[in-house]
GUMIVEX-908844 format. One record per residue (C-alpha): x, y, z; residue in one letter. Coordinates in nm, 3 decimals, padded with zeros to 5 digits, always signed. Each point is the difference from the previous one (the first is absolute). Layout:
ATOM      east     north        up   res
ATOM         X         Y         Z     A
...
//
This chain:
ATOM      east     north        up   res
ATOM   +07.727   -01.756   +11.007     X
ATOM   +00.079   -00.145   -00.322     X
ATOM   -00.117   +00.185   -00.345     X
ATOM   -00.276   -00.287   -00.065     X
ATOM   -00.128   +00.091   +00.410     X
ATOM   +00.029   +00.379   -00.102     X
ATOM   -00.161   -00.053   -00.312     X
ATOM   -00.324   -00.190   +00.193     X
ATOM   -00.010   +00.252   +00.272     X
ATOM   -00.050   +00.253   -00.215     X
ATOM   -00.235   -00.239   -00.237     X
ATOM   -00.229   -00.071   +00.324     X
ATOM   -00.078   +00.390   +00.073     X
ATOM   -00.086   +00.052   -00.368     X
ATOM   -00.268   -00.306   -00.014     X
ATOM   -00.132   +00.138   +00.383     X
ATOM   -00.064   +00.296   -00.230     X
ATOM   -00.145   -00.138   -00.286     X
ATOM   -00.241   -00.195   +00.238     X
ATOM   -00.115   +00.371   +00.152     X
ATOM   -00.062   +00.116   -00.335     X
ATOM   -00.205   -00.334   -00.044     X
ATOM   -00.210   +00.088   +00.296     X
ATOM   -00.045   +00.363   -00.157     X
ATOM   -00.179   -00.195   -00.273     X
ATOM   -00.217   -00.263   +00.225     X
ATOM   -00.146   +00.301   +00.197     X
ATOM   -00.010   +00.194   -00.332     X
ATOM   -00.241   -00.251   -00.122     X
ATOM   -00.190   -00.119   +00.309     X
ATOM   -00.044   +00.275   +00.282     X
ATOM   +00.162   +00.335   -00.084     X
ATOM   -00.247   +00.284   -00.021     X
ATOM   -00.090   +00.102   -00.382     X
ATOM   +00.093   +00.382   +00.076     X
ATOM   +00.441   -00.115   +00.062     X
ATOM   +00.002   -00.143   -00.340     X
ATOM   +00.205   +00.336   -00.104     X
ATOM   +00.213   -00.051   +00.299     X
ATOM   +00.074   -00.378   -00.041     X
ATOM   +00.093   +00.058   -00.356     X
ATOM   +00.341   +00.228   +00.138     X
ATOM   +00.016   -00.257   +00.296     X
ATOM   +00.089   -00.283   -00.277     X
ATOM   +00.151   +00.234   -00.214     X
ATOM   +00.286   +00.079   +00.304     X
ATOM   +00.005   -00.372   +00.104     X
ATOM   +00.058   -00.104   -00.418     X
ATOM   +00.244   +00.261   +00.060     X
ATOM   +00.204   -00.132   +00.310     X
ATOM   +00.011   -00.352   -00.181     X
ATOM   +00.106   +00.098   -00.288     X
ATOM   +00.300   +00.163   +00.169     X
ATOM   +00.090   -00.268   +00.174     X
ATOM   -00.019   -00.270   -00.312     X
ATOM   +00.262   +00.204   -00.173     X
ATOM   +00.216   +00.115   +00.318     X
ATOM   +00.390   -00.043   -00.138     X
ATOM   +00.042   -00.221   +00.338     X
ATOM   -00.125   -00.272   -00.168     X
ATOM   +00.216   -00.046   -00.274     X
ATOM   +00.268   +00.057   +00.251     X
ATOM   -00.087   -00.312   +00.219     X
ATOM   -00.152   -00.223   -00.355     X
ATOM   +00.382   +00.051   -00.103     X
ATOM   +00.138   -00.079   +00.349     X
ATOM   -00.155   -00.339   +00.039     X
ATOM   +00.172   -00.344   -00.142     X
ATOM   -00.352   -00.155   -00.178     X
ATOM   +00.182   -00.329   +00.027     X
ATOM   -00.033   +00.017   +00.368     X
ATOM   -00.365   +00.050   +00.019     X
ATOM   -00.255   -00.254   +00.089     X
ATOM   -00.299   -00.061   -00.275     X
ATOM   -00.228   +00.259   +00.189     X
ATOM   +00.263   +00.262   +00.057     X
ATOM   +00.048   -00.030   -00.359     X
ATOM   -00.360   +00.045   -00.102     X
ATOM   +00.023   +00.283   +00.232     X
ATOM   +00.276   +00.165   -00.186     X
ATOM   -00.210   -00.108   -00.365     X
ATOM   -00.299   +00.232   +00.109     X
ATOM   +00.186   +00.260   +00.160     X
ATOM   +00.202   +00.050   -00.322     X
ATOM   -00.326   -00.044   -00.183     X
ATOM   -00.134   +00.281   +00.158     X
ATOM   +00.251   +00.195   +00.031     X
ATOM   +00.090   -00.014   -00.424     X
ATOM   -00.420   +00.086   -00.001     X
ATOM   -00.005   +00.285   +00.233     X
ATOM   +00.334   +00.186   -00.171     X
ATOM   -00.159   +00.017   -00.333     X
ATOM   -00.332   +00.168   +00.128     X
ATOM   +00.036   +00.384   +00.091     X
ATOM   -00.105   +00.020   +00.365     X
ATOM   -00.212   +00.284   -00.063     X
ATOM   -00.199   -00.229   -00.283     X
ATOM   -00.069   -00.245   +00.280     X
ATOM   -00.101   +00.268   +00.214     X
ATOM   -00.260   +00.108   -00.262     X
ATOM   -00.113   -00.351   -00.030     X
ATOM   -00.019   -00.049   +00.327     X
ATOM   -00.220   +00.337   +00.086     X
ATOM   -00.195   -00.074   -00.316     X
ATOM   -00.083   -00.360   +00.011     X
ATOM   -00.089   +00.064   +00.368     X
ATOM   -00.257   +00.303   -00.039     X
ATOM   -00.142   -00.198   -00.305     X
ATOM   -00.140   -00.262   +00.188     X
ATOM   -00.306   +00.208   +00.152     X
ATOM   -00.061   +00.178   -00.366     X
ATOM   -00.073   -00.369   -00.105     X
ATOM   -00.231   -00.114   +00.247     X
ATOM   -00.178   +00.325   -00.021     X
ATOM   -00.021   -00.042   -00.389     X
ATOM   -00.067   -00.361   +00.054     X
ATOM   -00.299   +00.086   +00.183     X
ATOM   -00.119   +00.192   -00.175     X
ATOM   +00.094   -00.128   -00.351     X
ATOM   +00.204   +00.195   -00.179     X
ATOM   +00.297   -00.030   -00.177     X
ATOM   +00.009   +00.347   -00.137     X
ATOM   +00.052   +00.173   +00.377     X
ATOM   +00.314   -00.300   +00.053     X
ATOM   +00.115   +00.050   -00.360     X
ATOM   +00.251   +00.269   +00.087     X
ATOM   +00.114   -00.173   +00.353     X
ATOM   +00.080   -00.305   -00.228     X
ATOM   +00.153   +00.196   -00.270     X
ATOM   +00.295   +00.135   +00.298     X
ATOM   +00.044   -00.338   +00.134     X
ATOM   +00.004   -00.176   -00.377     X
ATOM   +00.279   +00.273   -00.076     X
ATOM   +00.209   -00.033   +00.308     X
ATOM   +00.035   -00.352   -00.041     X
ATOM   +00.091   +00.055   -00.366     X
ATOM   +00.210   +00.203   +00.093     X
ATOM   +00.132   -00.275   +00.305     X
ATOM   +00.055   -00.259   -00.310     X
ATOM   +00.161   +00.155   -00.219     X
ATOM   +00.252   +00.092   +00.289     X
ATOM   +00.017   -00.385   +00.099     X
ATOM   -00.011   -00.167   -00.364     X
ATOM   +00.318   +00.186   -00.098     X
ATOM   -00.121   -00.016   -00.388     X
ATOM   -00.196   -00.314   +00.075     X
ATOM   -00.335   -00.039   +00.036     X
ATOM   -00.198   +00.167   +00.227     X
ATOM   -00.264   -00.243   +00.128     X
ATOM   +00.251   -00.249   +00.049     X
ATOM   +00.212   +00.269   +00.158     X
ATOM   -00.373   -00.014   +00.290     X
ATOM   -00.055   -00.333   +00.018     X
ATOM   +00.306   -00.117   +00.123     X
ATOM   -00.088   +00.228   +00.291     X
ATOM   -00.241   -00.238   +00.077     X
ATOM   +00.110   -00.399   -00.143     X
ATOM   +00.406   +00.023   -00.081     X
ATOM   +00.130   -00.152   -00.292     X
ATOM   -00.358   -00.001   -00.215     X
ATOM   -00.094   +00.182   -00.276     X
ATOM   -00.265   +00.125   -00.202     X
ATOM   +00.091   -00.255   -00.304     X
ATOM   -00.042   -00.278   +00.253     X
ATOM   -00.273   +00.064   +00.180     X
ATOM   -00.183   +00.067   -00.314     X
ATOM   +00.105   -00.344   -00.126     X
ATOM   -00.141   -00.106   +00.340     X
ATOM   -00.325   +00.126   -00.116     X
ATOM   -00.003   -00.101   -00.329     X
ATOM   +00.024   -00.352   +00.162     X
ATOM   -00.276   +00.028   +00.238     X
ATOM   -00.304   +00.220   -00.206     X
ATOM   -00.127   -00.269   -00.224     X
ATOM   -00.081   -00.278   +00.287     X
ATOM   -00.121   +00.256   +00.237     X
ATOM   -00.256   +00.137   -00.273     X
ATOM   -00.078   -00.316   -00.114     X
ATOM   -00.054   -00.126   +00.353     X
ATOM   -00.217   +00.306   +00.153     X
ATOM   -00.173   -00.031   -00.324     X
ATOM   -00.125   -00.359   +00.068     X
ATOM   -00.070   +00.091   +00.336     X
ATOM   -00.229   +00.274   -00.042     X
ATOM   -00.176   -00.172   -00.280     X
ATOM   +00.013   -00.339   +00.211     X
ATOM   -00.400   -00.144   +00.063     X
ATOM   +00.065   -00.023   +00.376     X
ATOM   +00.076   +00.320   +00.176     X
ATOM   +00.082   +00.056   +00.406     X
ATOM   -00.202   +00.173   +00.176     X
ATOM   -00.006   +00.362   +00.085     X
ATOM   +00.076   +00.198   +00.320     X
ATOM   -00.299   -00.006   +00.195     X
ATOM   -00.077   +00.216   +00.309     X
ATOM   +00.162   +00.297   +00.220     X
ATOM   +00.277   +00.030   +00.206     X
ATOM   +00.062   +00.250   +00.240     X
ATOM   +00.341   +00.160   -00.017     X
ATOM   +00.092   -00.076   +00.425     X
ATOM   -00.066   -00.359   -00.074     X
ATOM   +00.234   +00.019   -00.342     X
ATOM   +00.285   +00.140   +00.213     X
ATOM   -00.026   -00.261   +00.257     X
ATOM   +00.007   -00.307   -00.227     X
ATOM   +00.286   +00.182   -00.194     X
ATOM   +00.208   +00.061   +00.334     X
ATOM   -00.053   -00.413   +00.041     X
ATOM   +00.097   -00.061   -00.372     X
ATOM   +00.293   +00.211   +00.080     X
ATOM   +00.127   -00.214   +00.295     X
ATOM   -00.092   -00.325   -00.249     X
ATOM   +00.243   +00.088   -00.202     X
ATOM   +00.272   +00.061   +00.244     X
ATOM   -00.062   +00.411   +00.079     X
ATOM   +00.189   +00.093   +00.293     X
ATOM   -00.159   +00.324   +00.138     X
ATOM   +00.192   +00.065   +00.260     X
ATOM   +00.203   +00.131   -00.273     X
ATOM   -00.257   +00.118   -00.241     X
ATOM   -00.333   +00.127   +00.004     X
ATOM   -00.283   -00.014   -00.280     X
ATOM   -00.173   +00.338   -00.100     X
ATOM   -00.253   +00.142   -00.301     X
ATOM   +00.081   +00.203   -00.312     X
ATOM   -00.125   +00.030   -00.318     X
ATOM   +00.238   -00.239   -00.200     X
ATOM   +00.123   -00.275   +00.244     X
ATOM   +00.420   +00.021   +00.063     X
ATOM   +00.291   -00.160   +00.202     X
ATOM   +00.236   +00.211   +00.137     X
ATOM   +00.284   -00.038   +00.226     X
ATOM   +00.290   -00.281   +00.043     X
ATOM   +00.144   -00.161   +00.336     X
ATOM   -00.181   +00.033   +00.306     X
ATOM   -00.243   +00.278   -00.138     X
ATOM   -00.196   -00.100   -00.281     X
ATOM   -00.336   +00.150   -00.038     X
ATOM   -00.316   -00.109   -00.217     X
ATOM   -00.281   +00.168   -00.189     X
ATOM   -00.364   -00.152   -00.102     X
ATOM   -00.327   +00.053   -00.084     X
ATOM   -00.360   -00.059   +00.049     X
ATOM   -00.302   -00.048   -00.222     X
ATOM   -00.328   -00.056   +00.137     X
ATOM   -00.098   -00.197   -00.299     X
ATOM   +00.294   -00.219   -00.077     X
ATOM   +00.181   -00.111   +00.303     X
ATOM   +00.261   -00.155   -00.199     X
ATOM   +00.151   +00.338   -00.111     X
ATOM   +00.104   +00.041   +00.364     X
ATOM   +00.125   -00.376   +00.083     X
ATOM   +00.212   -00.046   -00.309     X
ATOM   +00.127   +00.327   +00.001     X
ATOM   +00.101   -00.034   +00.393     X
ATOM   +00.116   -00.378   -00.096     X
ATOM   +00.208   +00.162   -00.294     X
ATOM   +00.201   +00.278   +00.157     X
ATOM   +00.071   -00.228   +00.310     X
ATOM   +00.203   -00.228   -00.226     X
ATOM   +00.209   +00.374   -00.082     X
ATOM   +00.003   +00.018   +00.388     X
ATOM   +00.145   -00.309   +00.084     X
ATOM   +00.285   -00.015   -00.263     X
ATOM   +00.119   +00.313   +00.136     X
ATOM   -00.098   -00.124   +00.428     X
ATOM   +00.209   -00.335   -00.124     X
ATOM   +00.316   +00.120   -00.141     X
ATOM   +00.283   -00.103   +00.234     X
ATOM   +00.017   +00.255   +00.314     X
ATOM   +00.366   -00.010   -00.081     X
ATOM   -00.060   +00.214   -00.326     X
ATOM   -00.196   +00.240   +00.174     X
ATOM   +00.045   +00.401   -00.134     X
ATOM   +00.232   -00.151   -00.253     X
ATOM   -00.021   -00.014   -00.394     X
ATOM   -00.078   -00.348   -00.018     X
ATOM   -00.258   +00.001   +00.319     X
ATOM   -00.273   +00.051   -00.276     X
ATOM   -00.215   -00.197   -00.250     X
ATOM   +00.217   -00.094   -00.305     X
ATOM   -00.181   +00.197   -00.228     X
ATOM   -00.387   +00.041   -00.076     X
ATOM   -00.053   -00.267   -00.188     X
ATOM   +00.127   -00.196   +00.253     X
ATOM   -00.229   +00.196   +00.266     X
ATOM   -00.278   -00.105   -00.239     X
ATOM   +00.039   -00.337   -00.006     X
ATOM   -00.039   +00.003   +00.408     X
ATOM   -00.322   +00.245   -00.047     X
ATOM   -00.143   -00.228   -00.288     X
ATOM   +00.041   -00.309   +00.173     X
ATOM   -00.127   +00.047   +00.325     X
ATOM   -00.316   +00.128   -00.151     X
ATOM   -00.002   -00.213   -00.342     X
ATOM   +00.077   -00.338   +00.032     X
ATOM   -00.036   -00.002   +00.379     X
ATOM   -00.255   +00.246   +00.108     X
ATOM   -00.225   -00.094   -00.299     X
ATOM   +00.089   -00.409   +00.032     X
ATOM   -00.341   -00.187   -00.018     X
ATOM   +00.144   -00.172   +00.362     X
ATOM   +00.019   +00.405   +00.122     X
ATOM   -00.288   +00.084   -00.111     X
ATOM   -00.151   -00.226   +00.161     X
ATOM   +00.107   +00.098   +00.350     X
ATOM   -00.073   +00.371   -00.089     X
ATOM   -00.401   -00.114   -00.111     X
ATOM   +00.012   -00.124   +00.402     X
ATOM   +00.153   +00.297   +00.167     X
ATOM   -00.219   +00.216   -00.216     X
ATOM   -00.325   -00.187   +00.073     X
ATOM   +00.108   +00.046   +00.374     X
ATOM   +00.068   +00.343   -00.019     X
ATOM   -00.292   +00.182   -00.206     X
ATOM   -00.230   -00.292   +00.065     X
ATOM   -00.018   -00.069   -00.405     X
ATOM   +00.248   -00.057   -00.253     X
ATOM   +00.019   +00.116   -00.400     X
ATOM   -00.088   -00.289   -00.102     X
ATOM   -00.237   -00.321   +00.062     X
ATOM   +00.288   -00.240   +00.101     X
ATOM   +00.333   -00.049   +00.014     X
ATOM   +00.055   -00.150   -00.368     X
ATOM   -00.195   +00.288   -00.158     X
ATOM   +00.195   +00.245   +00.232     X
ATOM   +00.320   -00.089   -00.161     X
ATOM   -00.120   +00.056   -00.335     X
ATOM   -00.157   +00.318   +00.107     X
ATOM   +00.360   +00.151   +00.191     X
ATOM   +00.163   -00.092   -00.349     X
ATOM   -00.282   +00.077   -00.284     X
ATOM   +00.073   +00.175   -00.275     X
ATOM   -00.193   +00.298   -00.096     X
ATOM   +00.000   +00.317   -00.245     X
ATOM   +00.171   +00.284   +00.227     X
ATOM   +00.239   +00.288   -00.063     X
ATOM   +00.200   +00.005   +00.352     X
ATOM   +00.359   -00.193   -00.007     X
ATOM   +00.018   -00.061   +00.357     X
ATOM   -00.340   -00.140   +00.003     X
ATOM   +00.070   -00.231   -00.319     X
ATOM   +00.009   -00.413   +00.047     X
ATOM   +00.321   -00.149   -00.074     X
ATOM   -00.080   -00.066   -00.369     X
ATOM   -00.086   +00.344   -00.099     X
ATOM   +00.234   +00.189   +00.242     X
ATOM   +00.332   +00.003   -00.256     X
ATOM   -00.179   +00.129   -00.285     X
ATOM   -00.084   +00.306   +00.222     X
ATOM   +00.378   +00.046   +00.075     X
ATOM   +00.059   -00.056   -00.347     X
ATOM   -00.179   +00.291   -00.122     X
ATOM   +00.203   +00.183   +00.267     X
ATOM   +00.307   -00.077   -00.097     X
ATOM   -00.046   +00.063   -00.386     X
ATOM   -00.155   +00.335   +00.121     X
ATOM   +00.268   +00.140   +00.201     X
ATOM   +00.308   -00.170   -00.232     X
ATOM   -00.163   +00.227   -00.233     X
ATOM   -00.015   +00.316   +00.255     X
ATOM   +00.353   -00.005   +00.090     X
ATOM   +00.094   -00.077   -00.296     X
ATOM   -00.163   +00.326   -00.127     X
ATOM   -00.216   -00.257   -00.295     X
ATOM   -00.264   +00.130   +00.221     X
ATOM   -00.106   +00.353   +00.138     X
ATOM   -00.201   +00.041   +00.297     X
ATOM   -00.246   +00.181   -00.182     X
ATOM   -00.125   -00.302   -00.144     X
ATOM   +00.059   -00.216   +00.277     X
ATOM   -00.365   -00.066   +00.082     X
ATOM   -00.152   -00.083   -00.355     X
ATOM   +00.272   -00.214   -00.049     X
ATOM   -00.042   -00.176   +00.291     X
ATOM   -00.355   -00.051   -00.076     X
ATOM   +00.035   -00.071   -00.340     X
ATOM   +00.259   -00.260   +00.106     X
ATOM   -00.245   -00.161   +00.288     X
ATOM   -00.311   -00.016   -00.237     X
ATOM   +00.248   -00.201   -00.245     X
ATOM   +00.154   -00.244   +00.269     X
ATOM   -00.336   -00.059   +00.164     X
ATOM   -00.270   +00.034   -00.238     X
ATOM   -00.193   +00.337   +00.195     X
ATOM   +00.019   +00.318   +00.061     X
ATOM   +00.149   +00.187   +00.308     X
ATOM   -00.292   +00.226   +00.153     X
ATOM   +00.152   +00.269   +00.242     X
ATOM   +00.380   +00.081   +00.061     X
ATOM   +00.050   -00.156   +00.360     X
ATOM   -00.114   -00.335   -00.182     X
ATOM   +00.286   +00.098   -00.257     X
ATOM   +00.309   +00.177   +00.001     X
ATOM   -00.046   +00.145   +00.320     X
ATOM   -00.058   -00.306   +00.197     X
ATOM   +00.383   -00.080   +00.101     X
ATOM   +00.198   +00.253   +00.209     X
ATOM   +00.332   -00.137   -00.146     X
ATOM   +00.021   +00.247   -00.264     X
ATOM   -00.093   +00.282   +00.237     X
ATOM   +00.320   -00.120   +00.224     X
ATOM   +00.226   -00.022   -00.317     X
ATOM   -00.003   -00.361   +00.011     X
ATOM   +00.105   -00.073   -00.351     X
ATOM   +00.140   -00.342   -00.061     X
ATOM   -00.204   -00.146   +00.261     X
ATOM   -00.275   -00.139   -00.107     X
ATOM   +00.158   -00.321   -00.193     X
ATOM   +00.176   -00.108   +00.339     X
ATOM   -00.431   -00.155   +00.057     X
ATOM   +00.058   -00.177   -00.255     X
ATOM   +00.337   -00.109   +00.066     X
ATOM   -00.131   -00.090   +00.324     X
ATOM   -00.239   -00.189   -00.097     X
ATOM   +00.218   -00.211   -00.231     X
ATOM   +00.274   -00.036   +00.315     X
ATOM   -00.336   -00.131   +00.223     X
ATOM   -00.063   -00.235   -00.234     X
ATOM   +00.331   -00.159   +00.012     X
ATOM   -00.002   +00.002   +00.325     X
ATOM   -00.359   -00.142   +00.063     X
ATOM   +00.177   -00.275   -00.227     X
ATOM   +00.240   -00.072   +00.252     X
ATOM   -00.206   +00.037   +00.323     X
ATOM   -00.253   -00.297   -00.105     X
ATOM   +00.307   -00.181   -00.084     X
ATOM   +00.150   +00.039   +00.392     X
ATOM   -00.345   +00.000   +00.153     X
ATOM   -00.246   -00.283   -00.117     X
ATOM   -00.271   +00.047   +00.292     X
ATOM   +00.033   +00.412   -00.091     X
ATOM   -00.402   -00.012   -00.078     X
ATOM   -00.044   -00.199   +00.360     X
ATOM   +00.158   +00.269   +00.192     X
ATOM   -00.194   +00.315   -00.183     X
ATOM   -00.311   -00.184   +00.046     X
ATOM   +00.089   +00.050   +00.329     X
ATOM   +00.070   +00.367   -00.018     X
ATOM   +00.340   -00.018   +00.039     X
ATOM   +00.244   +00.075   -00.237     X
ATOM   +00.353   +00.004   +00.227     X
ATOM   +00.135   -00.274   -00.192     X
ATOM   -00.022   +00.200   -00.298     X
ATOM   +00.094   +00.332   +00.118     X
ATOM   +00.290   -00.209   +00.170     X
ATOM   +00.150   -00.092   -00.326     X
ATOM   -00.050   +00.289   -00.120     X
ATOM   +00.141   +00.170   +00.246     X
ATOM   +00.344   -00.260   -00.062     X
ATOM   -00.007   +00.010   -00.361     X
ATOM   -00.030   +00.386   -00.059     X
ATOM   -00.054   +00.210   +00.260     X
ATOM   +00.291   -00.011   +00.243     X
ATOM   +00.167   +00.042   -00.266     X
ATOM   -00.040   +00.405   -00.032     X
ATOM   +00.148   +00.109   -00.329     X
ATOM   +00.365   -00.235   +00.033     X
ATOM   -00.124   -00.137   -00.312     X
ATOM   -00.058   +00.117   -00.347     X
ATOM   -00.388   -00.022   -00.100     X
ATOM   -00.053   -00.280   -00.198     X
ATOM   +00.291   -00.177   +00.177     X
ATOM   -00.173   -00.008   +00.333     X
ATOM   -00.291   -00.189   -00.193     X
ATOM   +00.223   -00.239   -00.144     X
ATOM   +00.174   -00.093   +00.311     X
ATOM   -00.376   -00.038   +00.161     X
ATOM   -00.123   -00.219   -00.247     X
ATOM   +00.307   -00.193   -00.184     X
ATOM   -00.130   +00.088   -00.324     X
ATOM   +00.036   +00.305   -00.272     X
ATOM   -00.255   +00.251   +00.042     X
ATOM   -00.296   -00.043   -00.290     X
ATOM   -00.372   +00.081   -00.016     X
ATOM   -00.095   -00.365   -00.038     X
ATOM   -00.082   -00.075   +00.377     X
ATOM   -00.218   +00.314   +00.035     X
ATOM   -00.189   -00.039   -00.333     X
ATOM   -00.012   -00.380   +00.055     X
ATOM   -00.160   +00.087   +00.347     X
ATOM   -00.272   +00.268   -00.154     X
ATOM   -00.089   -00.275   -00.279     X
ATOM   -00.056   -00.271   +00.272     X
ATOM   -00.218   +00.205   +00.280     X
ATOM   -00.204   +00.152   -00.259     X
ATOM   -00.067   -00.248   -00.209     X
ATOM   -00.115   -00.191   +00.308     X
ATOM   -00.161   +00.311   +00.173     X
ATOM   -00.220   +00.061   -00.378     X
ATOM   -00.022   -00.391   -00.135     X
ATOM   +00.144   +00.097   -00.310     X
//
């Protein structure tokens, strides 16, 4: 075997590993018993620490040195990219930090949906004080005198920064307050949800919506939990929603959203499989999938329309009293305080206030402490009321809980990417609204599939966008978009 073949071999048992540890987390959140939390905690903890040993093993500077890069193809390349990537990452973290992040972030996530349910931030303020320091901690390591929330975030989208995707913001605030603004003051209003929908009947359309958009479960499978997740990559990629008597569309979107996760990672060429680059290129990037299947397709007045039908069939009544007012009804803006239950013009401010919240955490601008008055202080400013009970508020993500920090922004980097990219669908697809009014949206998923997802990671973020869409990436197409729909859906 040649060092690059050594240097795979050995790359392909530590991703089968890292999958395992995955599947530690799906059960974790959607069947293991509440009494093994303890015991899952030092599961993780010994898996974080097997990885970590491997990442830094001196083998693989021994075979990176051995191989002639001029000889390598473009993927074998980007293979060598990310394995040096995380390699660099992994020896500037102690392994016994990760371990502790690992154990901690991992019993943390029961603590939170107990203190979610119960609404209180004071029982989870400790929990999130450990995890807030450990990650600290985990930056400063990483930034190397740099800063530390950049040092997170490129965890998550490679090559941004907190400087740019705050100028990102800056750009996008003022026309989506002025525009949800107009909206909810608008004379005409859509309807409201109307009716009840039993949970059995939710599942089943969602398991349909699923296969719409290009699901395969014969390698997947679509459970319940209490915040809805993708997890998995190749041929074993699993699925999280949830139901809601009341408002069906919490459970169709949300199934609709994390399928587009699914599929980036069931599409990336077989040929990267268990390999660095046999992965989504980076959040934002996974966003952009998520957003658009369940944005600007799922919620597409011609989709919409097919959904009224199937949903008519199904529960024998719709939300709505017609198709028309349906599609103003799946996409009506309304006062609320959950982000994954936000329409498409209010959604970035919530992952606005996010991100300014936990720049400010790791940062250490910001003490836990005074997490949750900030937080609603912040809300009551960006939204004009008041936040009532903590699981409507700072405990309603699970991201924090996990030690996601630097995540959040990749939504709204998604959402930008989905825009472009909507852009250049329409452009390749002139009947698109035809074929959804039909209920099928292969075509779409096709190109998508093309255009990104094969793709994996051999691309750098915002380069895989440009090479889908010909253009540089900007938030004109997406705000463009929300100015159009809305202004149509609200007669402004």
């Amino acid at each position: 075997m040649t060092a690059f073949e050594k240097l795979m071999a050995f790359q392909r048992d530590t991703q089968a590993l890292a999958e395992i540890a995955g599947r530690l987390g799906w059960d974790q959140e959607t069947m293991m018993p509440d009494g093994a939390a303890p015991q899952r905690a030092e599961e993780m903890a010994a898996m974080e620490n097997i990885l970590h040993a491997r990442r830094i093993d001196p083998k693989i500077a021994d075979w990176l040195e051995a191989i002639d890069a001029s000889l390598l193809s473009p993927a074998d390349a980007a293979q060598i990219r990310e394995i040096r990537r995380a390699q660099t990452r992994a020896l500037k973290v102690p392994v016994g930090l990760s371990m502790a992040i690992a154990r901690a972030t991992s019993a943390a996530q029961r603590k939170w949906a107990d203190a979610r349910a119960k609404d209180d931030f004071a029982a989870f303020q400790p929990v999130l004080e450990e995890i807030v320091s450990l990650r600290r901690e985990e930056a400063a390591a990483l930034a190397n005198g740099g800063d530390l929330y950049d040092a997170l975030l490129d965890d998550y989208e490679p090559g941004a920064s907190g400087q740019t995707i705050q100028a990102l913001f800056d750009a996008m605030r003022p026309r989506l307050v002025n525009l949800r603004d107009a909206a909810l003051g608008a004379t005409h209003q859509p309807e409201k949800v109307i009716g009840t929908y039993p949970a059995k009947k939710q599942m089943k359309l969602s398991a349909k919506l699923a296969r719409v958009f290009g699901y395969d479960l014969t390698h997947g499978r679509i459970d319940k939990a209490v915040h809805p997740f993708s997890s998995g990559s190749g041929l074993d990629v699993r699925i999280t929603t949830r139901t809601n008597a009341s408002d069906p569309f919490n459970c169709f979107y949300s199934t609709i959203h994390e399928v587009g996760h699914a599929c980036y990672e069931q599409n990336v060429d077989r040929a990267y499989l268990l390999t660095p680059i046999g992965r989504g290129a980076s959040m934002g990037v996974h966003e952009s999938q998520s957003r658009i299947y369940e944005n600007q397709l799922g919620r597409s007045r011609a989709f919409t329309g097919w959904l009224f039908s199937q949903m008519e069939r199904r529960f024998g009544y719709a939300p709505a009293s017609d198709a028309d007012a349906f599609y103003g009804t799946v996409n009506r803006l309304e006062k609320g305080y959950i982000r994954t239950e936000a329409d498409e013009v209010q959604y970035n401010l919530h992952v606005m206030l996010r991100f300014d919240l936990e720049r400010r955490l790791i940062t250490g601008q910001l003490d836990v402490a005074d997490l949750e008055e900030a937080w609603n202080t912040r809300f009551a400013a960006d939204f004009g009321y008041e936040v009532d009970k903590a699981s409507n508020g700072v405990l309603q993500d699970v991201h924090w809980a996990v030690g996601l920090f630097g995540y959040f922004p990749t939504y709204s980097l998604g959402n930008v990417y989905a825009g472009c990219l909507h852009d250049a669908l329409r452009k390749d697809c002139p009947d698109l609204d035809a074929r959804l009014a039909a209920g099928k949206a292969s075509y779409a998923t096709a190109w998508l599939k093309d255009k990104v997802q094969r793709h994996g990671a051999l691309y750098a973020p915002g380069e895989v966008i440009e090479l889908a869409t010909g253009k540089p990436v900007s938030v004109e197409p997406l705000l463009s978009y929300l100015e159009t729909k809305f202004s149509e859906i609200y007669r402004l």
